[in-house]
PDB file as gemmi writes it, atoms N, CA and C in Angstrom:
CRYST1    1.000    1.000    1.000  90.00  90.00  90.00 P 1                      
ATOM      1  N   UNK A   1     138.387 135.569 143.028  1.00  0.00           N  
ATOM      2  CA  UNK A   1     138.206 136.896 143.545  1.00  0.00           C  
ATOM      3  C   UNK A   1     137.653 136.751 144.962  1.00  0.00           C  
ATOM      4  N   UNK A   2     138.206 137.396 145.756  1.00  0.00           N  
ATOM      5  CA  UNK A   2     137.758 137.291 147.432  1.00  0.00           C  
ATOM      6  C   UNK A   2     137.507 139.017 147.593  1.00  0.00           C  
ATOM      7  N   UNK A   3     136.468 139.000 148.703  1.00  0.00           N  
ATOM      8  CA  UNK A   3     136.265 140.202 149.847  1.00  0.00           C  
ATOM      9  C   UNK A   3     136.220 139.325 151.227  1.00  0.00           C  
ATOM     10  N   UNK A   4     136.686 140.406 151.393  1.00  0.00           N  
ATOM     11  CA  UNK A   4     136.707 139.325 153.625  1.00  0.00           C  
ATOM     12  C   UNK A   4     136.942 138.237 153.760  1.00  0.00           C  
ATOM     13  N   UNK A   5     137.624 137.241 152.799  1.00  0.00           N  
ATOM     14  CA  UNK A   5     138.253 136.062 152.913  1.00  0.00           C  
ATOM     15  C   UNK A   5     136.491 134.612 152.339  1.00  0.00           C  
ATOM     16  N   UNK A   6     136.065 135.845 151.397  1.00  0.00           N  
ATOM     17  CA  UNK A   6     134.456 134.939 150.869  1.00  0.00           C  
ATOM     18  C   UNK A   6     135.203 134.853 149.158  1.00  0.00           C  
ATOM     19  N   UNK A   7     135.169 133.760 148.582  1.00  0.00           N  
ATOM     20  CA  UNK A   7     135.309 133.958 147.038  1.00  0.00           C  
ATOM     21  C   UNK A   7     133.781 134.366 147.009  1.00  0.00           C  
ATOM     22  N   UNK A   8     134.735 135.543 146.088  1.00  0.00           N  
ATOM     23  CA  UNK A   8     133.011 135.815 145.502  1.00  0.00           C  
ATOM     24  C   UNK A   8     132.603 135.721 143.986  1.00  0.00           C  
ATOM     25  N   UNK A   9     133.702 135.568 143.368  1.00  0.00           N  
ATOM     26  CA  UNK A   9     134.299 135.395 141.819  1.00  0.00           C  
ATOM     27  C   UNK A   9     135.134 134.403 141.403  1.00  0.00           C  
ATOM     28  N   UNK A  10     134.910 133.792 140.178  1.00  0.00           N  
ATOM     29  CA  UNK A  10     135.787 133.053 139.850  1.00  0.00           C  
ATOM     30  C   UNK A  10     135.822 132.975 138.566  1.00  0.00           C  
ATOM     31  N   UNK A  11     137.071 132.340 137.736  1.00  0.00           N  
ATOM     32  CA  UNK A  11     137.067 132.281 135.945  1.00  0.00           C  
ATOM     33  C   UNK A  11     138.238 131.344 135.672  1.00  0.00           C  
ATOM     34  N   UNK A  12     138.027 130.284 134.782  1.00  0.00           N  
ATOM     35  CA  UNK A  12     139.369 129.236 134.629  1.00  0.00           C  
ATOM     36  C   UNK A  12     139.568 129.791 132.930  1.00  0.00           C  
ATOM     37  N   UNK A  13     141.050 129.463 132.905  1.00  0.00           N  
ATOM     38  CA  UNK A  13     141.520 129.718 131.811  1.00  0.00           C  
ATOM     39  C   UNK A  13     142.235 128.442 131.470  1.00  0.00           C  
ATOM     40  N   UNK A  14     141.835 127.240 130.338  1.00  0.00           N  
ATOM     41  CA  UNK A  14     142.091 126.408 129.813  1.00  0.00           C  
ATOM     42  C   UNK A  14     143.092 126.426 128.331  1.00  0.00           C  
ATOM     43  N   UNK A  15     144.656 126.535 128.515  1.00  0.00           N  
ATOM     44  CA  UNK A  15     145.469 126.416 127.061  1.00  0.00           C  
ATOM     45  C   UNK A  15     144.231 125.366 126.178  1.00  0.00           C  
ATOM     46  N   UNK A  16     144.681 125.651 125.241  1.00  0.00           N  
ATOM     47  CA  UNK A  16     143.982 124.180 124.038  1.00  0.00           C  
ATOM     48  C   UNK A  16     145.274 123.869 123.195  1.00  0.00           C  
ATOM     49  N   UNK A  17     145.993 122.601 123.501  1.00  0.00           N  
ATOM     50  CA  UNK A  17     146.754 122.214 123.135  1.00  0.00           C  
ATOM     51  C   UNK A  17     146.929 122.098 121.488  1.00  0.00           C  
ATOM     52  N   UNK A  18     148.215 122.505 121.139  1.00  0.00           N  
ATOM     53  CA  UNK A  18     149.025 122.407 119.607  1.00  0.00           C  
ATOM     54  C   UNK A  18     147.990 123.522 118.899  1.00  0.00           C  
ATOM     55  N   UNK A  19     147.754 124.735 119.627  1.00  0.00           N  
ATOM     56  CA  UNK A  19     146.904 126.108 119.207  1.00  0.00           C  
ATOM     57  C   UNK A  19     147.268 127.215 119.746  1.00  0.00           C  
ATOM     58  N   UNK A  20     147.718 128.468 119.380  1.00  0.00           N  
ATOM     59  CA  UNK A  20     148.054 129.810 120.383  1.00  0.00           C  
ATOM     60  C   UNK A  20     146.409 130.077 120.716  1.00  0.00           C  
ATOM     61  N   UNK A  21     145.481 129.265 121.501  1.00  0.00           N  
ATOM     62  CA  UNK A  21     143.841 129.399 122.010  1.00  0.00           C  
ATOM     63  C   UNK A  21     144.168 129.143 123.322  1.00  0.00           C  
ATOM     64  N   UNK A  22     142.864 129.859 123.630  1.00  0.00           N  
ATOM     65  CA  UNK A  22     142.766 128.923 125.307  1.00  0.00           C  
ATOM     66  C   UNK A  22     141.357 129.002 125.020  1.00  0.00           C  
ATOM     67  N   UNK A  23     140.823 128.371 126.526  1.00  0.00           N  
ATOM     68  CA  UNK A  23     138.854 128.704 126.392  1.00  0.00           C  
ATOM     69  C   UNK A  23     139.093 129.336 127.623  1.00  0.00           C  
ATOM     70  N   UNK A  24     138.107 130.299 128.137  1.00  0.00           N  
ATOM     71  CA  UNK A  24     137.439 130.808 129.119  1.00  0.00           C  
ATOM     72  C   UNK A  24     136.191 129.819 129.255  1.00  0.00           C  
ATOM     73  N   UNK A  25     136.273 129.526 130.620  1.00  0.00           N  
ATOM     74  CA  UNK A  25     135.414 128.901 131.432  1.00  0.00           C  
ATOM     75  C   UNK A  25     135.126 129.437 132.878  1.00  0.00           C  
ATOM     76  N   UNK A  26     133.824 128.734 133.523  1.00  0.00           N  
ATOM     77  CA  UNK A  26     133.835 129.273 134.765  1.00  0.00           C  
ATOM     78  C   UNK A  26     133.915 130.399 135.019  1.00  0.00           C  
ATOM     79  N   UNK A  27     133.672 131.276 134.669  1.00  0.00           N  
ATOM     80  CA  UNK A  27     132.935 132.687 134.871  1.00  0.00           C  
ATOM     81  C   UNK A  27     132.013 133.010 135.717  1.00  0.00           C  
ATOM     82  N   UNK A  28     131.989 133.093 137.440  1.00  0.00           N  
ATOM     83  CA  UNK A  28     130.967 132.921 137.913  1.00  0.00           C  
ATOM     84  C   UNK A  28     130.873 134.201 139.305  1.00  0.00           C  
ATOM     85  N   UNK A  29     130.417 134.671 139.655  1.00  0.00           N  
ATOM     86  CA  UNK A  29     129.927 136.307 140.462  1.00  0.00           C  
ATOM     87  C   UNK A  29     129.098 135.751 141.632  1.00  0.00           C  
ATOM     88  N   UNK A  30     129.407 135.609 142.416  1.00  0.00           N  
ATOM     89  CA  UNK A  30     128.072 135.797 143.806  1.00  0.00           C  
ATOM     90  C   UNK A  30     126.488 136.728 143.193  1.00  0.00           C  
ATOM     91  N   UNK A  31     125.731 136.232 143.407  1.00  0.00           N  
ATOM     92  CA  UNK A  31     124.585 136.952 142.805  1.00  0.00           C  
ATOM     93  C   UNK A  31     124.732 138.603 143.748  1.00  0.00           C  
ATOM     94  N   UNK A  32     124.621 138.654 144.643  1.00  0.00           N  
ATOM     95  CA  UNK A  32     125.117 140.192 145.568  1.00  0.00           C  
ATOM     96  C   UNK A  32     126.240 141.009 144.914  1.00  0.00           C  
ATOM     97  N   UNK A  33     126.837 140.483 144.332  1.00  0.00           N  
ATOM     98  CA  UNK A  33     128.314 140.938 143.581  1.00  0.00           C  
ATOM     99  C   UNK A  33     128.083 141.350 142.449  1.00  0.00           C  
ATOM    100  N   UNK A  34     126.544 140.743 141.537  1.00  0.00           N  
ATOM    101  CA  UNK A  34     126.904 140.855 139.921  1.00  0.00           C  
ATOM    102  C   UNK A  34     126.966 142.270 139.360  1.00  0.00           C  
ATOM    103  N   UNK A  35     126.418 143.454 140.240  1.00  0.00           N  
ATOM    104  CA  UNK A  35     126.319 144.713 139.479  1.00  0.00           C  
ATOM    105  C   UNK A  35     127.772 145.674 139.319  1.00  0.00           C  
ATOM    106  N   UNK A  36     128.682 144.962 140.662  1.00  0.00           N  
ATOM    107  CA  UNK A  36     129.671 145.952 140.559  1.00  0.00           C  
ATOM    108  C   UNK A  36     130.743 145.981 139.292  1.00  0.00           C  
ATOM    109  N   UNK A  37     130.749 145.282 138.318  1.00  0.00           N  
ATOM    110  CA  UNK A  37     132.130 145.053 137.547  1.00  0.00           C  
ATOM    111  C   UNK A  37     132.822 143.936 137.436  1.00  0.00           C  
ATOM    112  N   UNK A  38     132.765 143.018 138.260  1.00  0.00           N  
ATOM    113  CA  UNK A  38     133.574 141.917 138.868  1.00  0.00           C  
ATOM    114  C   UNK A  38     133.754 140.707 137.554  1.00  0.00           C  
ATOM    115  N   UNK A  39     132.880 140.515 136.851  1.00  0.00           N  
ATOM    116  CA  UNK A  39     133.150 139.739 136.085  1.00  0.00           C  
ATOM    117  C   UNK A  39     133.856 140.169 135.123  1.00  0.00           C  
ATOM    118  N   UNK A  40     133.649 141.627 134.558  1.00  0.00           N  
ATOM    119  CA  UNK A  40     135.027 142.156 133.542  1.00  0.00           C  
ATOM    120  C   UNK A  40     136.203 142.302 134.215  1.00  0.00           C  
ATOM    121  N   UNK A  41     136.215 142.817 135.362  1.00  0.00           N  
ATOM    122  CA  UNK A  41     137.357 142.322 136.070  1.00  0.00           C  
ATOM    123  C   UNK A  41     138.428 141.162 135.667  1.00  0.00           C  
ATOM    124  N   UNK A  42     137.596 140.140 136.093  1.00  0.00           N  
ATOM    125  CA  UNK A  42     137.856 138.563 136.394  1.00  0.00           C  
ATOM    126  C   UNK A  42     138.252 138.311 134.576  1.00  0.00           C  
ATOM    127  N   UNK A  43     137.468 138.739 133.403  1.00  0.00           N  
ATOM    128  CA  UNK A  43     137.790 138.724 132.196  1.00  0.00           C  
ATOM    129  C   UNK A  43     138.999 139.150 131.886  1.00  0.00           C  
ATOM    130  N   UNK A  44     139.698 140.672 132.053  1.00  0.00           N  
ATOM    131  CA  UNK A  44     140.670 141.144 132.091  1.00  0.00           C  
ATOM    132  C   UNK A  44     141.766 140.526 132.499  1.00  0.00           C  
ATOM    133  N   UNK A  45     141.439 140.145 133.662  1.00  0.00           N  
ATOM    134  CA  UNK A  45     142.730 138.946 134.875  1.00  0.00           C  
ATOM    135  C   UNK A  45     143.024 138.077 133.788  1.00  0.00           C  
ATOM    136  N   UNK A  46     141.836 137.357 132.534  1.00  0.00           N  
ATOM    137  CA  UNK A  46     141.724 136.097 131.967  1.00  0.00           C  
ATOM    138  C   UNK A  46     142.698 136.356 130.706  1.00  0.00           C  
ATOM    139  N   UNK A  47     142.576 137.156 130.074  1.00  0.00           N  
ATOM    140  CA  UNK A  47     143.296 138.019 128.905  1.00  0.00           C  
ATOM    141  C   UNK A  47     144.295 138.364 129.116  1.00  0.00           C  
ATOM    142  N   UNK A  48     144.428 138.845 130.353  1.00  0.00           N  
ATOM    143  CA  UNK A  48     146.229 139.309 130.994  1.00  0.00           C  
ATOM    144  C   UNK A  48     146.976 137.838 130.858  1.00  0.00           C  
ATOM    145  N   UNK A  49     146.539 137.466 131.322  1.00  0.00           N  
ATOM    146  CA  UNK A  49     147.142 135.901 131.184  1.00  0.00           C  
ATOM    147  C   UNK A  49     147.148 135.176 130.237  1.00  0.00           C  
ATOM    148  N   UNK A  50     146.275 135.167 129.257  1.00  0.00           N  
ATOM    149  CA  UNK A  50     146.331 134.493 128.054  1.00  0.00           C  
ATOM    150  C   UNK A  50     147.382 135.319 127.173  1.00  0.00           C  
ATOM    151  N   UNK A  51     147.582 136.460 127.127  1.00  0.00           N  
ATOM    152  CA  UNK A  51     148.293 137.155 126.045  1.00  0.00           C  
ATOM    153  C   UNK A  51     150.147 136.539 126.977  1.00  0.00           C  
ATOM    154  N   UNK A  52     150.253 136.382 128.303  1.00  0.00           N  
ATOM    155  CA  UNK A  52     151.261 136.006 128.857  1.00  0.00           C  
ATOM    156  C   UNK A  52     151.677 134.433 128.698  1.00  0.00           C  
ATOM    157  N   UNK A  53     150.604 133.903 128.465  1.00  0.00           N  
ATOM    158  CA  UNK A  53     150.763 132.341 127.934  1.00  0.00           C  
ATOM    159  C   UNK A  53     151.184 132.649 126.213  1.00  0.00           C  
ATOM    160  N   UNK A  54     150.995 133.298 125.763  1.00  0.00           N  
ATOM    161  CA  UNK A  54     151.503 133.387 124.106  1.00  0.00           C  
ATOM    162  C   UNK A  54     150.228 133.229 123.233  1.00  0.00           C  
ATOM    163  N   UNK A  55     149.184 133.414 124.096  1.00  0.00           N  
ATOM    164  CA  UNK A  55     147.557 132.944 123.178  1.00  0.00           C  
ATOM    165  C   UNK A  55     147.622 134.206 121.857  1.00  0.00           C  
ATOM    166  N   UNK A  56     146.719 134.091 121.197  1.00  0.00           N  
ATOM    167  CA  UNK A  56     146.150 135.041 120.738  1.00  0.00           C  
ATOM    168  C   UNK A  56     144.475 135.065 120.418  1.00  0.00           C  
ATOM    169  N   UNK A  57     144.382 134.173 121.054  1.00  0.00           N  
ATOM    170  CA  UNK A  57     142.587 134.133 120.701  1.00  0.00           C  
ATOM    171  C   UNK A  57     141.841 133.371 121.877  1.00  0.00           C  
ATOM    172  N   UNK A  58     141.043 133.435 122.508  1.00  0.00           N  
ATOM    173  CA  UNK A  58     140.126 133.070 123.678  1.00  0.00           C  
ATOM    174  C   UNK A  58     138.732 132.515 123.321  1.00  0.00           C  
ATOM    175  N   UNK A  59     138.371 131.677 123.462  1.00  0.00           N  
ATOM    176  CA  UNK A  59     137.065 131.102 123.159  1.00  0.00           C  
ATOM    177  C   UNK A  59     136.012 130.715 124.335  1.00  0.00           C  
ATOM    178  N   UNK A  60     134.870 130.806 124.173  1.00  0.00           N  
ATOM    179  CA  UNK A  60     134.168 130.356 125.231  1.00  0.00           C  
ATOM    180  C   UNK A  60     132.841 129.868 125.017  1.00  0.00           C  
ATOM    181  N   UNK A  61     132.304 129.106 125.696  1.00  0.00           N  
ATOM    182  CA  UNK A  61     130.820 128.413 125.218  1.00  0.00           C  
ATOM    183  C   UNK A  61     130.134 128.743 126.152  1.00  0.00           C  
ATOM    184  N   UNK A  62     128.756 129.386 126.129  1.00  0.00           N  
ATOM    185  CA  UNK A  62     127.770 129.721 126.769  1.00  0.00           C  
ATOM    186  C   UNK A  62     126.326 128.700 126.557  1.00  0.00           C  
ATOM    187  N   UNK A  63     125.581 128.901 127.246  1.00  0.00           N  
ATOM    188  CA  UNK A  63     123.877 128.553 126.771  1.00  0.00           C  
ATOM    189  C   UNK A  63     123.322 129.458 126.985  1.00  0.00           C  
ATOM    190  N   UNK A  64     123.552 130.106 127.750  1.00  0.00           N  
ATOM    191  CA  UNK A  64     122.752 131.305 128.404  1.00  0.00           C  
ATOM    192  C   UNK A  64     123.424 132.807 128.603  1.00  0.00           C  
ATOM    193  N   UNK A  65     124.518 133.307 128.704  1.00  0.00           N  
ATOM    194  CA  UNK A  65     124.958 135.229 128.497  1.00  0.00           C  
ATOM    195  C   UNK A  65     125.906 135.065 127.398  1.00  0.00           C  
ATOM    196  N   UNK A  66     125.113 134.691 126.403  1.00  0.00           N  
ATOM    197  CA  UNK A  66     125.806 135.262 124.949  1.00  0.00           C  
ATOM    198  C   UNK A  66     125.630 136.489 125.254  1.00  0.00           C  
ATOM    199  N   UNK A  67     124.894 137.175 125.930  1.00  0.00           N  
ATOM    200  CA  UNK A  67     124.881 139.122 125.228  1.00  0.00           C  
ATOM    201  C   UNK A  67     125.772 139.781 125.743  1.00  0.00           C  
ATOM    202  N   UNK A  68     126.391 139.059 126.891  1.00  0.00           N  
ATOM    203  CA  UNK A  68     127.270 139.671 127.924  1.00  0.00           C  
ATOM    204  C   UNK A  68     128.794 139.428 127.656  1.00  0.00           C  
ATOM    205  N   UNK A  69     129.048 138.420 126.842  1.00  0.00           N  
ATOM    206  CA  UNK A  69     130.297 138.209 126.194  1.00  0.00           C  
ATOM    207  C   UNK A  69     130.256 138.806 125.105  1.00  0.00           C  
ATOM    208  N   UNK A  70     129.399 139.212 124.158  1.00  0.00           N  
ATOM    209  CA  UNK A  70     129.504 140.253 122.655  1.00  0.00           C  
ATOM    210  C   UNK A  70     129.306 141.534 123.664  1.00  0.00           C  
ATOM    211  N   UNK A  71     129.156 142.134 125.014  1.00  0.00           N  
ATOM    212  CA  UNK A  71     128.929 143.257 125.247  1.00  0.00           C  
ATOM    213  C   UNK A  71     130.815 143.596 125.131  1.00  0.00           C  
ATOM    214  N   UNK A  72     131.402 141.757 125.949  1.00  0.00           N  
ATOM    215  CA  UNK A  72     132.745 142.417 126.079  1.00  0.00           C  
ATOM    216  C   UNK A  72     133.942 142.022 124.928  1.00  0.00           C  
ATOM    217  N   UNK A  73     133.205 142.395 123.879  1.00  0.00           N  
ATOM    218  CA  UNK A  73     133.834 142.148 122.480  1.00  0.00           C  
ATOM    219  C   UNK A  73     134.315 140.765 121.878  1.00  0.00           C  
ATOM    220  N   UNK A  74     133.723 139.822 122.690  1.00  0.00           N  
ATOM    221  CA  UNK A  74     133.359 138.589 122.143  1.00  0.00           C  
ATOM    222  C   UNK A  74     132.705 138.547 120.723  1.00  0.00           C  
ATOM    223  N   UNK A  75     132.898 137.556 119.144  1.00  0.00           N  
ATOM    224  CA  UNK A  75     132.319 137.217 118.488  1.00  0.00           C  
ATOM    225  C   UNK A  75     131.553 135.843 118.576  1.00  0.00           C  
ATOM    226  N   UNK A  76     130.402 135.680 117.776  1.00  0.00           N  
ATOM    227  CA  UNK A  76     130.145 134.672 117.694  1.00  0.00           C  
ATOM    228  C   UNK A  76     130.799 134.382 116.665  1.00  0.00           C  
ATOM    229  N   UNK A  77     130.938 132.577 116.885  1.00  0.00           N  
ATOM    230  CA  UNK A  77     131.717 131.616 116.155  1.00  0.00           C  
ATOM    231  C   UNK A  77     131.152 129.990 115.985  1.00  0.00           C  
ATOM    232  N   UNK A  78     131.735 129.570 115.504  1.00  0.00           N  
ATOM    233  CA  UNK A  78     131.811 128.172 115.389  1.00  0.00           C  
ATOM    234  C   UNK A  78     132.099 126.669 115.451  1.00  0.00           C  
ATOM    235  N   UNK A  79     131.294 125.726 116.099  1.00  0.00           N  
ATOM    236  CA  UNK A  79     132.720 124.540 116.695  1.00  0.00           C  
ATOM    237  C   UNK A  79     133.560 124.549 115.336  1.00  0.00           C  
ATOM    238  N   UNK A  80     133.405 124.505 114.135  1.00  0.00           N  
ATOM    239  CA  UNK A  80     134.092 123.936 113.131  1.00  0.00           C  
ATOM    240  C   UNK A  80     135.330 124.938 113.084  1.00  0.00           C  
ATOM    241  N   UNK A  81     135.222 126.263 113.864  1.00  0.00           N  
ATOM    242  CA  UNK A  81     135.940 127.123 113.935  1.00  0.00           C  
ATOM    243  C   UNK A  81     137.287 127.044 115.146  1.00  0.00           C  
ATOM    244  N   UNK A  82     136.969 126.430 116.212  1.00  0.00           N  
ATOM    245  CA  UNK A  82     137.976 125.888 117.104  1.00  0.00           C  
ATOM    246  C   UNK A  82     138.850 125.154 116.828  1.00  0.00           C  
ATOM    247  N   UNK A  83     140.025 125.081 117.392  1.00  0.00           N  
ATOM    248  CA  UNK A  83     140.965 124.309 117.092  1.00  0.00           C  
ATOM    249  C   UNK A  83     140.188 122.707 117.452  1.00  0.00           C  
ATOM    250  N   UNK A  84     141.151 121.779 116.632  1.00  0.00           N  
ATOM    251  CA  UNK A  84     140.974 120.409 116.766  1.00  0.00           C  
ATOM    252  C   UNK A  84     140.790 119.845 118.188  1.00  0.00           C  
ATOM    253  N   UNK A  85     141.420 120.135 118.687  1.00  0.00           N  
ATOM    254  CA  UNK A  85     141.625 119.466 120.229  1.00  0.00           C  
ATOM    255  C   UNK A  85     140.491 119.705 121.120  1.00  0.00           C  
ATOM    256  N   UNK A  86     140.020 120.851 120.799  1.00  0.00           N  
ATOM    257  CA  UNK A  86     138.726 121.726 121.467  1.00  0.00           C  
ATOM    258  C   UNK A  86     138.102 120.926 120.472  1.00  0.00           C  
ATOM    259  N   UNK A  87     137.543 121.011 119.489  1.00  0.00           N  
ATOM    260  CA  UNK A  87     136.245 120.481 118.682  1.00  0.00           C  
ATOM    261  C   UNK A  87     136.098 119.226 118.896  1.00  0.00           C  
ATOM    262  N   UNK A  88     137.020 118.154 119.046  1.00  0.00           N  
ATOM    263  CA  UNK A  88     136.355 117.111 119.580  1.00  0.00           C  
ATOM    264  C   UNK A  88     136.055 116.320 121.040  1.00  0.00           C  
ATOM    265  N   UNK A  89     135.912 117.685 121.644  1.00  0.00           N  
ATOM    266  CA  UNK A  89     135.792 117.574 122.867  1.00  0.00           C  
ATOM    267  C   UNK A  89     134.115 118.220 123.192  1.00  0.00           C  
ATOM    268  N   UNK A  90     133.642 118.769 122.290  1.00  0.00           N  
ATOM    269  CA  UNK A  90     132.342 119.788 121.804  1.00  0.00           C  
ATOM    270  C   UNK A  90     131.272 119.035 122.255  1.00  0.00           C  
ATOM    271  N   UNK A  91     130.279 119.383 123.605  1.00  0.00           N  
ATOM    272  CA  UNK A  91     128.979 118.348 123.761  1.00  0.00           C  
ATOM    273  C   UNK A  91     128.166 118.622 122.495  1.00  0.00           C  
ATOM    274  N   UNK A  92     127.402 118.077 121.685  1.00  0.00           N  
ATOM    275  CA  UNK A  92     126.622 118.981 120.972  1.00  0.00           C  
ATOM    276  C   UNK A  92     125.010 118.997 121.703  1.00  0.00           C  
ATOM    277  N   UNK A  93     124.903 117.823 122.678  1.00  0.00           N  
ATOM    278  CA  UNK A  93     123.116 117.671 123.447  1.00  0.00           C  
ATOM    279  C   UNK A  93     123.605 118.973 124.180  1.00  0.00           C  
ATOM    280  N   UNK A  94     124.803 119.482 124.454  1.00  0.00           N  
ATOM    281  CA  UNK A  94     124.485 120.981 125.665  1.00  0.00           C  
ATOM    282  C   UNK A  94     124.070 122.328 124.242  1.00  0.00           C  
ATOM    283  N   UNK A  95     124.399 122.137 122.601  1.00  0.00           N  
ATOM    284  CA  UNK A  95     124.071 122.958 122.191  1.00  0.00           C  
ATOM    285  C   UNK A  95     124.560 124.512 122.681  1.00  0.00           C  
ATOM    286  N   UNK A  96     125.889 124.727 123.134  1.00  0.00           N  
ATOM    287  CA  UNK A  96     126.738 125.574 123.463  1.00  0.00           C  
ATOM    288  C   UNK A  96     126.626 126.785 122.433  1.00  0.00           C  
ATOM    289  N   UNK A  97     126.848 128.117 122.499  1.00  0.00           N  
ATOM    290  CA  UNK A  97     126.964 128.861 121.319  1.00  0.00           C  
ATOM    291  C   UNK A  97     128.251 129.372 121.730  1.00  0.00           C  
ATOM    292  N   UNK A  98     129.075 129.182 120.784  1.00  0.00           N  
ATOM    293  CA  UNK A  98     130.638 128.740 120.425  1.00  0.00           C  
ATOM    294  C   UNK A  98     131.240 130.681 120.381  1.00  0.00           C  
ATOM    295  N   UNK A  99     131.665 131.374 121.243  1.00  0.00           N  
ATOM    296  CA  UNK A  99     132.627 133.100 121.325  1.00  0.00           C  
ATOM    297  C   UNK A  99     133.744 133.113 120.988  1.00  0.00           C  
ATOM    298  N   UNK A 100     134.239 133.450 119.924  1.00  0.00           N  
ATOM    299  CA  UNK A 100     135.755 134.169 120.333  1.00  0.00           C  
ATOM    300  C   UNK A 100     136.209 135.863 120.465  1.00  0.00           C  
ATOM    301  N   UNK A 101     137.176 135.700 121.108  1.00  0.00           N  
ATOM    302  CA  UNK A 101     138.052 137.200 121.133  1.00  0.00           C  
ATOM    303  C   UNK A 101     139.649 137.243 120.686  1.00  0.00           C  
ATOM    304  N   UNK A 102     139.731 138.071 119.990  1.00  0.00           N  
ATOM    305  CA  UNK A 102     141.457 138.239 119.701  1.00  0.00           C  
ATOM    306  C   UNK A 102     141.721 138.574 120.859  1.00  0.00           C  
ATOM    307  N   UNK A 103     143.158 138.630 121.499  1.00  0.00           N  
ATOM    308  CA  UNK A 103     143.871 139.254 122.547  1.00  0.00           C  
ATOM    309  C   UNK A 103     144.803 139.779 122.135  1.00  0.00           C  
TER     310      UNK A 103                                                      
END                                                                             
């Protein structure tokens, strides 16, 4: 996401191979930026695209704005709940708390 040629937003969308999943990652707002919307924005952009890749489900690992992903209809979930390819890729010393969303 740019204004005046500044990223001020950003969000990666990772397929998870031999799964209709992806993960959301990188979710990140200029601190000056965080009140306007921009990160549901940038979510939306993420979902538009995943439902265009053939996903049907989005996952994401946080440590810190779980409340802000269940605000945007994120569940909590489980590594044992991710596809294979994702689960053994799982830090467990970062202690991640494991979101999904249908799309």
């Amino acid at each position: 996401m740019e204004k005046d040629n500044l990223i001020i937003g950003c969000a990666a969308l990772y397929p998870i191979p031999d799964s209709r999943a992806g993960e959301l990652a990188c979710v990140a707002v200029l601190k000056e930026y965080q009140k306007d919307g921009r990160a549901k924005l940038l979510l939306s952009h993420i979902e538009e695209k995943g439902t265009e890749l053939g996903m049907n489900e989005i996952y994401t690992l946080t440590t810190r704005t779980a409340h802000w992903f269940i605000e945007q209809g994120f569940t909590e979930s489980t590594v044992e709940q991710m596809p294979s390819n994702r689960k053994a890729l799982y830090n467990y010393q970062r202690n991640s708390k494991v979101f999904i969303k249908s799309l």
